[in-house]
ChimeraX commands (.cxc) that place a marker at each C-alpha (Angstrom):
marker #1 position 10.48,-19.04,20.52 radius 0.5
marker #1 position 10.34,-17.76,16.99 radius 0.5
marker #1 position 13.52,-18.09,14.92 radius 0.5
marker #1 position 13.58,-16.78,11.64 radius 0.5
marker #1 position 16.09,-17.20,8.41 radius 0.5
marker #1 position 15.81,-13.97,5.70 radius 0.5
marker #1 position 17.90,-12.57,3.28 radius 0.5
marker #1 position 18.38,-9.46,3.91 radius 0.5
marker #1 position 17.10,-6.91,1.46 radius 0.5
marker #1 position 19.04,-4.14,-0.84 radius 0.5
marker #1 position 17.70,-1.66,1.47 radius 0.5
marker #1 position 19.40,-2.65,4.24 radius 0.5
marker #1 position 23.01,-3.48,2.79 radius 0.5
marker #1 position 25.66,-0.78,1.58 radius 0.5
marker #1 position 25.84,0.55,-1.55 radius 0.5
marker #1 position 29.07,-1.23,-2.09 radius 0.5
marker #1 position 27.82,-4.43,-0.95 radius 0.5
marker #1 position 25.11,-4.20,-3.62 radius 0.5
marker #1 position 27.79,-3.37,-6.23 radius 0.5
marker #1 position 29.65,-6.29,-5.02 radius 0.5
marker #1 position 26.40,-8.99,-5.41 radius 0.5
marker #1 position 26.74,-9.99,-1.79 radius 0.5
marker #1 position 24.34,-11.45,-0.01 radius 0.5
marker #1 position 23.42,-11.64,3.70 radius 0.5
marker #1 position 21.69,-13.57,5.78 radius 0.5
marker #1 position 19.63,-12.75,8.81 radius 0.5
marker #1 position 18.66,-14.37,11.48 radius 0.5
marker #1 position 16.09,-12.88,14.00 radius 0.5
marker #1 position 14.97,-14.10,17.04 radius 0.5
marker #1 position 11.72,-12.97,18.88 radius 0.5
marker #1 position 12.00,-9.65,16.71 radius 0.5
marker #1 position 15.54,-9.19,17.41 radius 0.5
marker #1 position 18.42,-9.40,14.90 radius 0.5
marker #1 position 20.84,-12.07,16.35 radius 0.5
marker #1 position 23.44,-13.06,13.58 radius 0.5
marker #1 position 24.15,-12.25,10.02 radius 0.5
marker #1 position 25.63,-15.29,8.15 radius 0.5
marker #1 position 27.24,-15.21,4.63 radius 0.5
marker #1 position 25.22,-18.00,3.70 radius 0.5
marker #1 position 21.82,-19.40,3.94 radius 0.5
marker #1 position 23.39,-23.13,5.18 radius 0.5
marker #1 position 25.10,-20.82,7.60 radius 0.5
marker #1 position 22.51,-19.17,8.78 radius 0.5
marker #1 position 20.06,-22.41,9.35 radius 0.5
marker #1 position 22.79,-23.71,11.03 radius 0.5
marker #1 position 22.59,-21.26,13.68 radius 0.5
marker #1 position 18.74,-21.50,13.99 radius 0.5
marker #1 position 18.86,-25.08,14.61 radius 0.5
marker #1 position 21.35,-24.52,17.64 radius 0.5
marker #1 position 19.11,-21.60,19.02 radius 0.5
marker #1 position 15.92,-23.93,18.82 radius 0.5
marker #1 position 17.95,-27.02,20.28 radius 0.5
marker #1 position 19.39,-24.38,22.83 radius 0.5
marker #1 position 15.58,-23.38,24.20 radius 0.5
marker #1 position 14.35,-27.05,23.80 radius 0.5
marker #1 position 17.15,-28.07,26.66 radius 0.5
marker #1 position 16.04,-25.36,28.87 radius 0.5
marker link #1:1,2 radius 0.2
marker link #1:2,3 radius 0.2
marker link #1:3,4 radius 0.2
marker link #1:4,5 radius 0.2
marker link #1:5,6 radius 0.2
marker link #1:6,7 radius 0.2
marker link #1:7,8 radius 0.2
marker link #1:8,9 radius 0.2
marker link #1:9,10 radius 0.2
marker link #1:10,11 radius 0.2
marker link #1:11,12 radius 0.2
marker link #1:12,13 radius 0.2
marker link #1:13,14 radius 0.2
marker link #1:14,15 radius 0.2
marker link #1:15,16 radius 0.2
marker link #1:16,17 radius 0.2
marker link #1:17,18 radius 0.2
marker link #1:18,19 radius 0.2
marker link #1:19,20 radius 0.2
marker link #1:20,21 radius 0.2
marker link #1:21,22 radius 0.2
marker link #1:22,23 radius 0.2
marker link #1:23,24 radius 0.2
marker link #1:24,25 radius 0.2
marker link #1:25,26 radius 0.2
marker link #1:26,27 radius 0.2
marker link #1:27,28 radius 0.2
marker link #1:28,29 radius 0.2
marker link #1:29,30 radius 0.2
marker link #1:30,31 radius 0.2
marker link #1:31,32 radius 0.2
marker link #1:32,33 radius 0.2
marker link #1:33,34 radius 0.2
marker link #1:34,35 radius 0.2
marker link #1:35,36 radius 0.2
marker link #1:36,37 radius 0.2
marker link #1:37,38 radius 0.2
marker link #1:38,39 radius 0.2
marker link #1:39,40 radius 0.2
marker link #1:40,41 radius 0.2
marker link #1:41,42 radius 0.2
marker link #1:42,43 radius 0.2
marker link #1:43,44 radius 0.2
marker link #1:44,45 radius 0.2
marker link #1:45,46 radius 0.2
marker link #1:46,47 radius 0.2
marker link #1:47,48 radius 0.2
marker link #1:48,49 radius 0.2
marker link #1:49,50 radius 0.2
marker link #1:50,51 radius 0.2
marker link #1:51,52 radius 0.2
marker link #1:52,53 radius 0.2
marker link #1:53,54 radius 0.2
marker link #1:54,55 radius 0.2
marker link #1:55,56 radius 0.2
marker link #1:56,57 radius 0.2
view
């Protein structure tokens, strides 16, 4: 399994978003976008369960 924790780029948030200074966090799974997360802690956070998850079975 390939889990993987980006922030996601200005080309991919709204224009108001930018404006705003937010920041996103992706996290993408095989190829496929499974969560955005607020923050990167958040976001790692999530990855950990998904690999623990496939470990398990």
């Amino acid at each position: 399994m390939n889990v993987i924790v980006h922030e996601r780029d200005n080309e991919h948030l709204s224009r108001e978003a930018r404006a705003m200074g937010i920041v996103v966090w992706d996290v993408i799974q095989n190829g496929e976008l499974v969560g955005i997360f607020p923050t990167q802690d958040e976001a790692d956070a999530y990855r950990k369960e998904l690999e623990e998850a496939q470990a398990q079975g």
